[in-house]
Steps between C-alpha positions, in 0.01 A plus 500: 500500500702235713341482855861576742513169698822390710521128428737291777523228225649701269679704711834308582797592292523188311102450414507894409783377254339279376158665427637808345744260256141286424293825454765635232443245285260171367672206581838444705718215458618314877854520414469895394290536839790340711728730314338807555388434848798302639322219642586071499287337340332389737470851703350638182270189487361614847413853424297385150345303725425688713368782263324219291280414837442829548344542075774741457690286239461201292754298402532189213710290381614561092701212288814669350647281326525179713536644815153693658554826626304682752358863410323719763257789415343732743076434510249794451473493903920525574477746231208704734700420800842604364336838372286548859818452700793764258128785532539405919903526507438811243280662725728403832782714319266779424391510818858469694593768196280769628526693832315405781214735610555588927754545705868388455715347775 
């Protein structure tokens, strides 16, 4: 079972965009990424950078025909961390979901 951990890293819209579109599948293409995410090129660049630093993704650089393309994929850590941090949220909604024990004001 997935320990519930609230990650800050992952936590800002655009990362948690990100993440969830890595963790649904093997490899992601940059331009499909910027699509998806609605990023420059060069925002996008920042946050797979900044998840790469952080072993949550690794990125590389595939020829396609004559141009090289870069593909992202989300590690075995991001794909801990991205797990950890939807059990926290989950359990954040279960909790603001049920009534609070003690008095009401």
């Amino acid at each position: 079972m997935t320990q519930a951990r609230f990650d800050e890293l992952i936590h800002p819209s655009t990362r948690l965009t990100l993440v969830a579109t890595l963790a649904a599948v093997d490899w992601a293409e940059f331009a499909f990424l910027k699509d998806r995410v609605q990023l420059s090129d060069s925002a996008l660049s920042k946050q797979l950078t900044t998840l790469e630093e952080a072993g949550y993704v690794a990125t590389e650089r595939r020829l396609s025909g004559s141009r090289h393309k870069r593909y992202a994929h989300l590690t075995d850590a991001g794909r801990q961390a991205f797990d950890g941090h939807i059990a926290a949220l989950r359990a954040i909604l279960a909790d603001a979901a049920s009534p609070a024990e003690g008095p009401q004001v």
